[in-house]
C-alpha positions in Angstrom: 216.8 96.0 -37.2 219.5 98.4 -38.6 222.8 97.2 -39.4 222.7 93.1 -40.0 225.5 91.2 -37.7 228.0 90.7 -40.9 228.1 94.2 -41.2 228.5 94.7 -37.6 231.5 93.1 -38.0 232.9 95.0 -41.2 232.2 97.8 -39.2 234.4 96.8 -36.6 236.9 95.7 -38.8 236.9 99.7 -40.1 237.3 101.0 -37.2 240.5 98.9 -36.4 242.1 99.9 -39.8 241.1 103.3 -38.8 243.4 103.6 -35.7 245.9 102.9 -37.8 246.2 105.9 -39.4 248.0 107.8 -37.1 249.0 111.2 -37.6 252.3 109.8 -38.5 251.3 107.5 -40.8 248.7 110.1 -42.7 251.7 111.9 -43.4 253.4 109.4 -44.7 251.2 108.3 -47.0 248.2 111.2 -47.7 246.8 110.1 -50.6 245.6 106.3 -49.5 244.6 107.9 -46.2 242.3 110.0 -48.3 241.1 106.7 -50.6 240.5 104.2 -47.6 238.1 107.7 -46.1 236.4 108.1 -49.1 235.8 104.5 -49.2 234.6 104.3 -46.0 232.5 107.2 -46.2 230.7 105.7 -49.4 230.0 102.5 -47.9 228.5 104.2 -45.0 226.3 106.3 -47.1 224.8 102.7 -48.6 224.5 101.3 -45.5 222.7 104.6 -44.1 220.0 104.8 -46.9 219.8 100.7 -46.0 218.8 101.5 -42.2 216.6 104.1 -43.3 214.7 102.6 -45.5 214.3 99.7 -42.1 213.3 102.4 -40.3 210.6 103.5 -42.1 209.2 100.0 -42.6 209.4 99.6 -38.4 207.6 102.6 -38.0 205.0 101.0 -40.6 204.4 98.1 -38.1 204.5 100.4 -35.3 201.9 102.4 -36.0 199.8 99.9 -37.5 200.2 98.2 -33.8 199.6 101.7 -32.4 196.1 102.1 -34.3 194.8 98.7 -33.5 196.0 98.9 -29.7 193.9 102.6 -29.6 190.7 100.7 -31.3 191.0 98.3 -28.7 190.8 100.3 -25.5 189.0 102.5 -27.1 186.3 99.6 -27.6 187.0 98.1 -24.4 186.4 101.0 -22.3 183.3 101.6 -23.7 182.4 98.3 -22.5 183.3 98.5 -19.5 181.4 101.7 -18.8 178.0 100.2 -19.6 178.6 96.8 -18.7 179.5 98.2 -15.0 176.5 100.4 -14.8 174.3 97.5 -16.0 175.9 95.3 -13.1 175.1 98.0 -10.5 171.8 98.5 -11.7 170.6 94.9 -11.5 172.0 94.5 -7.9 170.4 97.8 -6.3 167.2 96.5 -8.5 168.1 93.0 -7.5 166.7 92.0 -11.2 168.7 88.7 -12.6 169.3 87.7 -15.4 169.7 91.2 -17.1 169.4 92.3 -21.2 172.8 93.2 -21.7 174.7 92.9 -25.3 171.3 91.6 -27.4 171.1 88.5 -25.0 169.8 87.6 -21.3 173.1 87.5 -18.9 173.1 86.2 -15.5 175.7 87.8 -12.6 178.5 85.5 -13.1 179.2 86.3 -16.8 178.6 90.1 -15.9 181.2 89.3 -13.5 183.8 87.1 -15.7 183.1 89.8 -18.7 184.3 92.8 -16.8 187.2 91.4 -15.3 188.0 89.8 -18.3 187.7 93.3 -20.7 189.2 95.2 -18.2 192.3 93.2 -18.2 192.8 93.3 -22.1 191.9 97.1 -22.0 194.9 97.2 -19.7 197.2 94.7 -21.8 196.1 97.3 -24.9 197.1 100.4 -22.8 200.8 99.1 -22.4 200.7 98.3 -26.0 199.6 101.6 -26.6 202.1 102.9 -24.6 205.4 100.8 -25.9 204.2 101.7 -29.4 204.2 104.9 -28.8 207.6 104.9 -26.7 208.8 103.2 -30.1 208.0 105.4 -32.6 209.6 108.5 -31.1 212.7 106.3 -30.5 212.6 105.4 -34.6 211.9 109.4 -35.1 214.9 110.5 -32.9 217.2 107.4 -35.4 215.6 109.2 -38.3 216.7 112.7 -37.3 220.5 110.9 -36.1 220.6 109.0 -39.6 220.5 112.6 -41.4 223.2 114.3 -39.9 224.9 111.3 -40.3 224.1 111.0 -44.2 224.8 115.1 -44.2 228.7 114.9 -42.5 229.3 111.8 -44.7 228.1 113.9 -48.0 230.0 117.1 -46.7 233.2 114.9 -45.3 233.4 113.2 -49.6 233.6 116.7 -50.1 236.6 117.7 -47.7 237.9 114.6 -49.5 238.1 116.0 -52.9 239.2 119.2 -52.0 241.9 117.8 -49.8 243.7 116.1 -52.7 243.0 118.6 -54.8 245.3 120.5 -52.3 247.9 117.6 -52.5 248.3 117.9 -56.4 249.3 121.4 -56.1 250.7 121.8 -52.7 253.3 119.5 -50.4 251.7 118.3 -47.3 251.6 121.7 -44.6 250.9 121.3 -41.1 247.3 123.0 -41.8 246.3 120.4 -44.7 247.7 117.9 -42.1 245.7 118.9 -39.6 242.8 118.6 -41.6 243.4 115.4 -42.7 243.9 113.8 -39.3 240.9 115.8 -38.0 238.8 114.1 -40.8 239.3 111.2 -38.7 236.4 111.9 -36.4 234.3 112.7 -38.9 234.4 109.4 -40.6 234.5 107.8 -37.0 231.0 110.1 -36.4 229.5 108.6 -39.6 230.4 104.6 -38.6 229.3 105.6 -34.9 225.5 105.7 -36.2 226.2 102.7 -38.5 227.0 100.8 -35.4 224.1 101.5 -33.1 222.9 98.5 -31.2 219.7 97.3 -32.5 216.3 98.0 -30.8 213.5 95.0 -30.4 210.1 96.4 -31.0 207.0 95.8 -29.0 204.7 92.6 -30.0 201.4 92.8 -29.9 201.4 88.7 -29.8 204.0 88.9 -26.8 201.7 91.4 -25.1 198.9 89.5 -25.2 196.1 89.0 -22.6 195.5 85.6 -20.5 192.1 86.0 -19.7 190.8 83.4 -16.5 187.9 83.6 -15.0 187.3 86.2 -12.5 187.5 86.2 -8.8 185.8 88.4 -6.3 188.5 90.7 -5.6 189.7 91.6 -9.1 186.1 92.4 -9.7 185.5 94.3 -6.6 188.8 96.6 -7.6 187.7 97.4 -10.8 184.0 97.9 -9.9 185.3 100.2 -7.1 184.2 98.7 -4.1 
């Protein structure tokens, strides 16, 4: 969900053109060295306020899927806690059908209820827990996407001071040192640009298959 495939590719296509500028070829030519890294650097800034802009619409869904996933087992394991107790107080009692819920309920739908809940409590716990595992990963890309937009703002920076330098001065091996170093710096900025894209977590993916129970998933979850 950050950089699109097309500009995948133009980002690709950057870093070819900038291998080419070897330390050689920077001295040759200094001045479009520094134009094709400011124009790099610029377009990176755009695509940087792009991806975090996507970012913070992800974490949007994210927690949105976080808060309805805690409802849920909240909800659910409350449930299951008197549903449980009211199953093992009709069998010591031996008292069918049972009030339970505002209705009468015999032991097979006390039976299919638990094991049903208890499986979409569990389904909502791992979506709970993705979620979660989610948004950190999108606050770690937030914290990566500012130092990112910080070097690119410092590195236009080094780029106008640089050929400042070149107006006044001929090219010394310290300004040429600084200009192939800048290098990196541009490669740093396209690096986070170029991050693989995550998949986030679906709720509709996640979601439970309830069936009707059988004897030994209800005996796990009632502890037997």
């Amino acid at each position: 969900y950050f950089a699109s495939d097309v500009f995948k590719a133009k980002v690709d296509s950057n870093f070819d053109q900038l291998t080419k500028w070897t330390p050689e070829n920077i001295a040759k030519d200094p001045e479009n060295y520094l134009n094709f890294c400011e124009k790099q650097t610029k377009d990176a800034l755009v695509q940087l306020k792009a991806d975090k802009i996507s970012v913070a619409q992800s974490k949007g869904k994210l927690e949105d899927m976080k808060d309805k996933a805690q409802a849920k087992v909240d909800a659910g394991e409350k449930y299951l806690t008197n549903a449980k107790a009211a199953y093992k107080a009709a069998e010591t009692g031996g008292v069918w059908p049972i009030d339970f819920d505002n209705a009468k309920r015999d032991k097979e739908y006390m039976k299919n209820g638990i094991v049903k809940i208890n499986k979409e409590t569990e389904t909502q716990k791992m979506v709970l827990s993705k979620a979660t595992d989610g948004l950190n990963k999108l606050n770690a890309q937030v914290s990566r996407i500012d130092k990112a937009q910080g070097d690119a703002e410092q590195q236009l920076a080094e780029i106008t001071a640089n050929r400042e330098l070149l107006k006044v001065n001929k090219l010394t091996d310290d300004l040429k040192g600084r200009l192939v170093n800048m290098k990196g710096a541009v490669q740093g900025v396209l690096d986070v640009i170029g991050e693989n894209k995550s998949s986030l977590p679906s709720l509709a993916d996640l979601s439970a298959d309830t069936k009707v129970a059988d004897d030994a998933a209800f005996d796990k979850i009632m502890g037997n």
